[in-house]
N, C-alpha and C positions, 0 to 999 in steps of 0.2 A: 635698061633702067626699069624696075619695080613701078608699077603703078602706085598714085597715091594710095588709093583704097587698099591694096595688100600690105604696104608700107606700113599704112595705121593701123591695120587690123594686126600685123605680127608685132607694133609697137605696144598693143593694148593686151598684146597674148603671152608677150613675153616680161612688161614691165609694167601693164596697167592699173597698177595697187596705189589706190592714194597716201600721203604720207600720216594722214589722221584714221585712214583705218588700221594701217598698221598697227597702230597703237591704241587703237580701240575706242579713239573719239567718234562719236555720229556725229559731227558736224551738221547733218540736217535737222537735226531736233530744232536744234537755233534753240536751245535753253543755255540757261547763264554756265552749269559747268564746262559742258561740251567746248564751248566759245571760251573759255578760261584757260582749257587744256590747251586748245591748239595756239593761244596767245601765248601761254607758256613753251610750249613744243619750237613755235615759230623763234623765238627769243633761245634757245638751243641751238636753231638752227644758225641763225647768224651768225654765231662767231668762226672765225678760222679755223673750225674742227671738222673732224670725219663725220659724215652723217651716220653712219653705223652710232658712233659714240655718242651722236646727239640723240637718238635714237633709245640707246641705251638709257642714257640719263634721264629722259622725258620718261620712259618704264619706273625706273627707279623713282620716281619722284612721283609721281603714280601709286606704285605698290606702299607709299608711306602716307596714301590716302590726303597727300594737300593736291586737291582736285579743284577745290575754291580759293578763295582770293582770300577770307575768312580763315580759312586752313591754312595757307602758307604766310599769311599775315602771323600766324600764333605759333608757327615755327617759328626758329632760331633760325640767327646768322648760322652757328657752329652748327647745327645739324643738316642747314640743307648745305654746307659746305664738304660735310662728312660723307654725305649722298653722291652727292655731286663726283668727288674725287673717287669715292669705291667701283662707280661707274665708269671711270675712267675720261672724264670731263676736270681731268688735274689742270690743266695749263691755264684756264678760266675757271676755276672751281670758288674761287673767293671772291672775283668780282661779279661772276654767278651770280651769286647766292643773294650778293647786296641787290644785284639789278632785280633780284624777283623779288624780296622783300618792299622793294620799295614799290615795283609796278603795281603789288597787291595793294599795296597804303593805297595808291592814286587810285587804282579801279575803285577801290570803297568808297574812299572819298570824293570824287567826280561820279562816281555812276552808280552805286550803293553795290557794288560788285556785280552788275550785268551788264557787260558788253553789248546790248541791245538798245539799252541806251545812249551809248556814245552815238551809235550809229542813226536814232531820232535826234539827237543833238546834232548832229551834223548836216540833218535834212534829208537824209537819203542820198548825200551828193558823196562821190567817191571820192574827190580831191578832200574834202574837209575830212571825211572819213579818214585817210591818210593820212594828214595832218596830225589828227587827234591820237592817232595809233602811233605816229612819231615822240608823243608827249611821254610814252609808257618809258621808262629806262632798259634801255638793251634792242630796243626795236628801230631798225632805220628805214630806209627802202625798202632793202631785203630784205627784213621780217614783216614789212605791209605786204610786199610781194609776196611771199609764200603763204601769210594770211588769208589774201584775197583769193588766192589759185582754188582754194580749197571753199572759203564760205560764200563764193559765188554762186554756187548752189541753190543759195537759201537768201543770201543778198540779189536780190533780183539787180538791183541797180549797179552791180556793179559786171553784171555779164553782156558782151563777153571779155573778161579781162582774160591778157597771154602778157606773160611778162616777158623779159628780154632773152633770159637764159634759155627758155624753152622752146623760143622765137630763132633763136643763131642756135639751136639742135634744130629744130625742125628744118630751116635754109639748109642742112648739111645732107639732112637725109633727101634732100628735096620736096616737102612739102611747101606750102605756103608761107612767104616771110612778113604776110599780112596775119594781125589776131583776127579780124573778121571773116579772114575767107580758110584760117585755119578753120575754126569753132564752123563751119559750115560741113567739115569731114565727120564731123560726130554726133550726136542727139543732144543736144542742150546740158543733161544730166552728165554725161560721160567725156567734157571737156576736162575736168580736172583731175581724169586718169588718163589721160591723151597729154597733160602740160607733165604728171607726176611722171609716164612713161619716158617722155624726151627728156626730163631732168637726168634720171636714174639712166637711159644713154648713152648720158654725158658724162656722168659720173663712171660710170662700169666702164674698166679696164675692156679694151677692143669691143665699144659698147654698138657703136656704130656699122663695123664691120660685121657683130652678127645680126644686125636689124636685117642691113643691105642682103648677108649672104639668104638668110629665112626667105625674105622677099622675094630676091629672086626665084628662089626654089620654087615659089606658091604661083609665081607668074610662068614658070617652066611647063609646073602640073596643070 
């Protein structure tokens, strides 16, 4: 059996890219667009689609520069639906479009479109914080969850958050099925390429069986 420490270490060598830099959000700035992208990204991710494809879509919506809530407020339904489908986000490409239009209205109008402020309205508590992130349209659990994974970073109060999926990857590979004694394998900063690694795992076809085989190999040498 792989010790944890090589486990994580070929987890983070082979899958440790978090899903906001991919796409080229800093989530650490904690400035209003950065926090806008990935509220958007996150609301991709949620639906019953391929993450490739959400992925794609969150770029494409990107390269059409509605980066703010102001910007995709003053798109159209029809063009972020036309985005949306060229990307190949067809199956939800319409109800898309409405769920981000509208979530921009609420950000403007609840929080003058910074996400930083919901987060002072909330008090710094993560339960209301979730709450409040439930209010956006298209955001459930799931999209407070992959929200959280990533701006726990920068939200102090809300670390250490591991959410479930990445909780039943890690029990698989044998890590920790506790978030606290996971988030103890890694340096504070580097939890949420350690949650993105075991997502991505879970997701990749024989994702588990090449963590196991890597590891063992490291534990061999």
């Amino acid at each position: 059996m792989p010790s944890r420490p090589d486990t994580v270490r070929v987890l983070l060598d082979l899958n440790g890219r978090t899903y906001s830099s991919e796409l080229g959000i800093d989530v650490e700035r904690n400035t209003p667009s950065p926090l806008y992208r990935w509220l958007v990204a996150c609301t991709l991710f949620s639906a019953r689609i391929s993450q490739a494809l959400a992925l794609s879509a969150a770029k494409a919506l990107s390269q059409h520069k509605w980066n703010t809530p102001q910007k995709m407020a003053a798109s159209t339904w029809a063009q972020r639906t036309k985005v949306l489908n060229q990307s190949g986000y067809a199956r939800y490409d319409e109800s898309t479009s409405r769920m981000l239009g509208d979530a921009a209205g609420h950000l403007l109008d609840a929080y003058g479109g910074d996400l930083r402020r919901l987060r002072e309205a909330a008090g710094r508590d993560p339960r209301r914080e979730r709450a409040l992130l439930k209010e956006f349209k298209g955001i459930g659990d799931v999209g407070a969850d992959i929200f959280f994974r990533e701006v726990q970073t920068v939200w102090d109060e809300l670390y250490p958050f591991v959410d479930k999926k990445a909780l039943a990857a890690a029990k698989r590979l044998g890590l920790p099925a506790s978030g606290r004694e996971l988030a103890k394998l890694v340096p504070r900063r580097d939890l949420p390429r350690l949650l993105s690694a075991l997502v991505r795992t879970d997701l990749a076809k024989d994702g588990y069986e090449a963590v196991k085989e890597r590891a063992g190999q490291e534990k061999a040498g």
